[in-house]
C-alpha positions, 0 to 999 in steps of 0.5 A, a space after each residue: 086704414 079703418 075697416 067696415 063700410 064706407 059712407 055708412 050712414 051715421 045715427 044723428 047725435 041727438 039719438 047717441 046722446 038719448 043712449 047716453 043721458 048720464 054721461 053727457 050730463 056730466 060733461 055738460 056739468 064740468 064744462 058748467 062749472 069750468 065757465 062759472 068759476 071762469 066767469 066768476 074768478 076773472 082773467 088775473 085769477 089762476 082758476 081762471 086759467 086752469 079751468 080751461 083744462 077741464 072746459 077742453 076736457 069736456 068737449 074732448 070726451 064728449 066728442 070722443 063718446 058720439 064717435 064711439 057710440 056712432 060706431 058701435 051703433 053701426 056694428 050693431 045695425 050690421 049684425 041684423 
């Protein structure tokens, strides 16, 4: 089980993102040129197929960075 407090209100994302800017750019740039060369190569293509990986990737650790930003953001509000 997790400890700290239950129902806690979380920051929005667009605040955790604004913390963050490098990060998250750099996810919105690998998920870009994922698409790009998706768009570009076609389905007969193995890039094609591989560029899936990073596109999941991306998204993965975006999530993953919001989730941890929102915690931190919220042990930080309980120290005050």
């Amino acid at each position: 089980m997790r400890s700290g407090r239950h129902g806690a209100a979380r920051p929005p994302v667009g605040v955790l993102i604004q913390q963050d800017r490098v990060d998250f750019a750099l996810f919105a740039l690998i998920f870009v040129v994922a698409l790009a060369s998706m768009v570009f190569t076609g389905p007969g293509s193995i890039v094609f197929w591989l560029a899936f990986l990073p596109l999941i990737a991306s998204l993965v650790l975006a999530f993953r960075r919001i989730e941890h930003l929102s915690r931190q953001e919220l042990r930080d509000s309980e120290f005050l």
